[in-house]
C-alpha positions as CSV (number, residue, x, y, z in Angstrom):
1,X,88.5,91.9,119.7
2,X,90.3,90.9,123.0
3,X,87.2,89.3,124.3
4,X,86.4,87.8,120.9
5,X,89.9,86.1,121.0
6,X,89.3,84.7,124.5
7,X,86.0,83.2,123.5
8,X,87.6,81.5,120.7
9,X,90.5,80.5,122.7
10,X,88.3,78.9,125.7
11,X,86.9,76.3,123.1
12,X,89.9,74.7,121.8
13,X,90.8,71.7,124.3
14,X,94.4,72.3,123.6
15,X,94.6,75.2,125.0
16,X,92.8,74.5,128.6
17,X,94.9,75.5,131.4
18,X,97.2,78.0,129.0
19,X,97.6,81.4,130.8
20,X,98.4,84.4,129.7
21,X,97.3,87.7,126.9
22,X,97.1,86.9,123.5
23,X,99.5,89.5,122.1
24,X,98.4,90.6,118.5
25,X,101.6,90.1,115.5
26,X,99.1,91.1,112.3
27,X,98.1,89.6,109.4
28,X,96.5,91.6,105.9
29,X,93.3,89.1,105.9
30,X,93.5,86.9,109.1
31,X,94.5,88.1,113.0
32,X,97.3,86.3,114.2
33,X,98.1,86.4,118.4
34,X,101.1,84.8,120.1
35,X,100.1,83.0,123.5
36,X,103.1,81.6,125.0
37,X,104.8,79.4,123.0
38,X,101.9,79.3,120.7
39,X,100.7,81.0,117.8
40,X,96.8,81.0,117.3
41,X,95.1,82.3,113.5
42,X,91.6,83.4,113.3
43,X,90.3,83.6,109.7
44,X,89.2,86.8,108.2
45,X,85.7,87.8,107.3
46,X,84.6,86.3,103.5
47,X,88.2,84.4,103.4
48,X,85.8,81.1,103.2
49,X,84.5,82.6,100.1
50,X,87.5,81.4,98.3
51,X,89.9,79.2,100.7
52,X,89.0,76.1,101.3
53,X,90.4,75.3,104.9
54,X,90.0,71.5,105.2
55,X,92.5,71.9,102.3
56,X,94.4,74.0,104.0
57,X,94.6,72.3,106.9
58,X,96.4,68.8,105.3
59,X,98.4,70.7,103.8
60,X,99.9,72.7,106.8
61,X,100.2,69.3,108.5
62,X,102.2,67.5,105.4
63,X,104.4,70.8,105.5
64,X,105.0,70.4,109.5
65,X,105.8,66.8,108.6
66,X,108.4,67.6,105.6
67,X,110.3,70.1,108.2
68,X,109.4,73.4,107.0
69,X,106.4,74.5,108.7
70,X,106.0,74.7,112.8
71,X,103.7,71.6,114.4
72,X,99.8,71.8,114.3
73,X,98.6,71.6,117.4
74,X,94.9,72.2,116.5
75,X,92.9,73.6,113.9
76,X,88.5,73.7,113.0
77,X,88.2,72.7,109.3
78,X,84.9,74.3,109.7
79,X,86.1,77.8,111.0
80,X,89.9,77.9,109.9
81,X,90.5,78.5,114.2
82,X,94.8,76.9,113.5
83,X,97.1,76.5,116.5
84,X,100.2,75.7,116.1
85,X,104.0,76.3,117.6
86,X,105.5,79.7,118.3
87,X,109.2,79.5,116.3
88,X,111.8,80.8,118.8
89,X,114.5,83.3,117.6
90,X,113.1,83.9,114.1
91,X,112.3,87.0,112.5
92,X,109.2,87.9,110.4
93,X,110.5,88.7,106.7
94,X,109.8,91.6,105.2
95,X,111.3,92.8,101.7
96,X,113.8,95.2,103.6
97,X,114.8,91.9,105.7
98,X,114.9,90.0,102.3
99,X,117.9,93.1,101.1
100,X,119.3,93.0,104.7
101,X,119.7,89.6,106.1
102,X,123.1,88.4,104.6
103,X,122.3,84.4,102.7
104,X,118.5,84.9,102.8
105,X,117.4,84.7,99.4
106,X,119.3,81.1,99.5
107,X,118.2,80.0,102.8
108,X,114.4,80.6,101.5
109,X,115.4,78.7,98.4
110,X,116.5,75.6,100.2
111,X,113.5,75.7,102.6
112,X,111.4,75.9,99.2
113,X,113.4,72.9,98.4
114,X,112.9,70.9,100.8
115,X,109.1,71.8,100.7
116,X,108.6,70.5,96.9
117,X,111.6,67.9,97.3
118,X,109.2,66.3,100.6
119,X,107.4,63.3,98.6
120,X,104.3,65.0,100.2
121,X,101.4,65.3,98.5
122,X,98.8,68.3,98.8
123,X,94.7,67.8,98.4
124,X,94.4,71.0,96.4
125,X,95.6,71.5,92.5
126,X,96.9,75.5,92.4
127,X,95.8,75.7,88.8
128,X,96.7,79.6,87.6
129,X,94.6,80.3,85.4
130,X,91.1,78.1,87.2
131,X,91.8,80.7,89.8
132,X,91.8,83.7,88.1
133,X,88.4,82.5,86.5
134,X,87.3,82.0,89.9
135,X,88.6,85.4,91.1
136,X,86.4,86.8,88.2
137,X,83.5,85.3,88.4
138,X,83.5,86.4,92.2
139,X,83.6,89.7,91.7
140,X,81.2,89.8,88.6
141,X,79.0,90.1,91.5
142,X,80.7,92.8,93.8
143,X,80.5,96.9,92.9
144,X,84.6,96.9,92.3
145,X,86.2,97.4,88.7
146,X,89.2,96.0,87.6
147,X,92.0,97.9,86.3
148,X,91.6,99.4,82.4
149,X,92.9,96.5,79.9
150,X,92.7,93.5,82.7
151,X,91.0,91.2,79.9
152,X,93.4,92.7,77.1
153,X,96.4,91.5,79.3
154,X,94.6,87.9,80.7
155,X,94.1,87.2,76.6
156,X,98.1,88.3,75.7
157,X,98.6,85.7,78.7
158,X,97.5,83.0,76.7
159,X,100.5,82.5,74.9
160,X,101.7,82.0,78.6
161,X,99.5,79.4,78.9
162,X,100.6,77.4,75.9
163,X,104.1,77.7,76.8
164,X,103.8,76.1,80.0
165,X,101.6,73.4,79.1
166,X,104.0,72.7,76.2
167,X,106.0,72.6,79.1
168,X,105.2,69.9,81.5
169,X,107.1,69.6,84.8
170,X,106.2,67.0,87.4
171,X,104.0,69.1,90.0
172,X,105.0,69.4,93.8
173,X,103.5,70.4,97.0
174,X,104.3,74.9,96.8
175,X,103.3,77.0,98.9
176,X,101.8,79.3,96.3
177,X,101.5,82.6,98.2
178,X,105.1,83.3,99.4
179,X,104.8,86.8,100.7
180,X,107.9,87.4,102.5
181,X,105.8,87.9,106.1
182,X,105.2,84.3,105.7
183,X,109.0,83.3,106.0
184,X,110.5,83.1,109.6
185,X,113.8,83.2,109.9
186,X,116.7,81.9,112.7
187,X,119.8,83.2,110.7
188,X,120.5,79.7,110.4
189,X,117.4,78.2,108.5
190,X,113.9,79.2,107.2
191,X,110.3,78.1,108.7
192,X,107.3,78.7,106.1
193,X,103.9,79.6,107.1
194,X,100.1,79.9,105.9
195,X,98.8,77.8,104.1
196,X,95.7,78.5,102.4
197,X,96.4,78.8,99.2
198,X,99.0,76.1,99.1
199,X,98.5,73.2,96.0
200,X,100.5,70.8,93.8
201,X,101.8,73.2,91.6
202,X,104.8,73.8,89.5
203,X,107.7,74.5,91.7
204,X,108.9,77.5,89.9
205,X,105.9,79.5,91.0
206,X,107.0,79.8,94.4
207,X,110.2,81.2,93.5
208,X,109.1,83.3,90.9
209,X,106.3,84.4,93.0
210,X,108.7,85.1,95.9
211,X,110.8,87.4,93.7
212,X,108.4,89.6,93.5
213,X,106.6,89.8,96.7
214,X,110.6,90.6,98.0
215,X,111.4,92.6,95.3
216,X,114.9,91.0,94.1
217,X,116.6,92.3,91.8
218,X,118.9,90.2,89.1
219,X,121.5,89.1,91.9
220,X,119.3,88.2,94.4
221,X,116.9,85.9,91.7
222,X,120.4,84.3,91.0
223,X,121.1,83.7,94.4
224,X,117.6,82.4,95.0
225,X,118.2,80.1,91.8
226,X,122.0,79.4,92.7
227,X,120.9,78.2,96.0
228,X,117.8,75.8,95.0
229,X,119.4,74.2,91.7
230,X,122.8,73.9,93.6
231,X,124.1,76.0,90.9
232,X,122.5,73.9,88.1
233,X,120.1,76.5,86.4
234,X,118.5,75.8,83.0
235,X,117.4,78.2,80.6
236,X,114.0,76.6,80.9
237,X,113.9,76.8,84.6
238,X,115.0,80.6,85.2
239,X,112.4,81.7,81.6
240,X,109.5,79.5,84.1
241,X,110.2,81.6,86.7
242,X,110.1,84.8,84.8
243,X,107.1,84.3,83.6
244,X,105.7,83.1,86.6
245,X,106.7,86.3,88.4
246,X,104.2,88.3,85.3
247,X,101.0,85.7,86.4
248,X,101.3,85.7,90.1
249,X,100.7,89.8,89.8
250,X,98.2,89.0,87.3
251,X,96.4,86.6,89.4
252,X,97.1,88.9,92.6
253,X,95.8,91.6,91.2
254,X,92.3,90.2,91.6
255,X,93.2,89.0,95.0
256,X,93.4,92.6,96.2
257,X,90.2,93.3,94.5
258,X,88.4,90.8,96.5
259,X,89.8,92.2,99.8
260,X,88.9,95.7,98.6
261,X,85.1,94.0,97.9
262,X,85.4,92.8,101.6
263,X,85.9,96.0,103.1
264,X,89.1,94.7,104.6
265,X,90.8,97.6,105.9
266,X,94.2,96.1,106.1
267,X,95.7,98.3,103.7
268,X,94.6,100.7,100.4
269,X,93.6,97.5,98.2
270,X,92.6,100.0,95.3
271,X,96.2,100.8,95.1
272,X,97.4,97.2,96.0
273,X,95.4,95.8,93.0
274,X,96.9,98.8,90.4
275,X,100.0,98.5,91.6
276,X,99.8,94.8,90.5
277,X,98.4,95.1,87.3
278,X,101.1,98.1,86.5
279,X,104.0,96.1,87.5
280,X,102.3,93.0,85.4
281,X,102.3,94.7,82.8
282,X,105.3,96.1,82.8
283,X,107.4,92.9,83.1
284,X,105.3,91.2,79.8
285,X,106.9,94.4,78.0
286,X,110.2,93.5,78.9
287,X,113.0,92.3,76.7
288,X,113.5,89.4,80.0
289,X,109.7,88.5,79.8
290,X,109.6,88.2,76.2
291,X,113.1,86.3,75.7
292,X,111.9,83.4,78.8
293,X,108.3,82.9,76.5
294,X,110.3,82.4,73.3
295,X,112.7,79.6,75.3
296,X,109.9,77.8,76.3
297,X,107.8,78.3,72.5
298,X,110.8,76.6,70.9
């Protein structure tokens, strides 16, 4: 792996003349190494499959532009091989961080904020329920079953699906994939990275999605709200998010599926996947999921 990264890192003329070990931080599908002041992501095996990364790559330079996202220093559209700036004095979320750092619910709101609020514009279009088509129809093909009543639960979400679209909201560049690992912060402010899944989507999806991936409970997703509507929440906006926080574990779900087709050995994807689907289905039972879908069928 070492001399893998070296080989990598001896062909990217912005790094000539940079000394040093690549130290290695992590990442569930990519490998991620600090060199200096730099931080330099290698792509994970079959990730081209379903992220396009001349996408991805506009879209991490419109985010560096709108403030929230560290400079891009270089990056191969063809490979996915990014560099950009190490973020000084910022830690790596995690959902523990999320419940420990006083304010950081709010300070991811407002970094959110300023990300859809940018006037930038995103090439991809992160259409829900396209993807999940597309997640299927990859893994027709791969020797991994989805969890027991998937299509019951994708055909229930249809009513989802009309309530949104009756539902328009003007779309904005979102992140899309808000895991809290990809949320640095100073104490002060928060940096978002990764962006390969990143679109023009509804706003409310990253929040919604963040929720979950963090694990808020009700005071935290009013904090979160609080914080990005300035205190100016409508019942439309909060159900949106509910609902939101049901699809991205539905969508997820086949995410982890995919990576358990890959053979990444990141982490137990079998269980990632289930665990989805449970808690997916558990939120569509609730009293909250069912009271946001009627707000937004009315």
């Amino acid at each position: 792996m070492q001399d893998d990264i070296l080989g990598l890192i001896s062909k990217v003329p912005e790094l000539m003349g940079v000394t040093g070990t690549p130290v290695r931080l992590g990442g569930m599908t990519n490998r991620v190494y600090r060199l200096g002041d730099l931080i330099i992501r290698v792509p994970g095996e079959g990730t081209s499959d379903y992220i396009n990364r001349a996408d991805e790559a506009l879209a991490a330079k419109a985010a560096a532009r709108a403030g929230v996202s560290p400079e891009v220093l270089h990056v191969d559209s063809a490979s996915g091989l990014m560099v950009t700036r190490y973020v000084p004095n910022a830690v790596t979320m995690t959902p523990k961080a999320f419940n420990s750092r006083d304010g950081a619910p709010a300070r991811a709101a407002l970094g959110l904020r300023q990300l859809h609020r940018s006037g930038e514009s995103f090439p991809a279009r992160f259409e829900l329920f396209a993807m999940i088509d597309d997640y299927l129809s990859h893994l027709s093909g791969k020797d991994v079953a989805l969890p027991e009543g998937y299509h019951q639960v994708l055909s229930e979400a249809e009513a989802v699906r009309a309530a949104l679209a009756r539902n328009p909201v003007p779309l904005a560049p979102c992140h899309c994939d808000p895991l809290c690992e990809n949320f640095l912060d100073t104490g002060e402010r928060m940096w978002i990275v990764d962006w390969e899944y990143s679109g023009m989507n509804d706003p409310m999806w990253d929040l919604g999605d963040l929720s979950v991936e963090a694990g808020f409970d009700a005071a935290q997703d009013d904090a979160l709200l609080a914080a990005y509507f300035d205190g100016n929440i409508t019942p439309k906006d909060r159900a949106r998010m509910v609902l939101y926080k049901a699809m991205c574990d539905l969508l997820w779900t086949l995410w982890g599926l995919l990576q358990l087709a890959n053979n990444n050995p990141a982490e137990d994807f079998r269980a990632y996947a289930d665990n989805r689907f449970a808690r997916c289905r558990a939120l569509m039972a609730s009293d909250d999921f069912v009271d946001s879908l009627r707000i937004l069928q009315a």
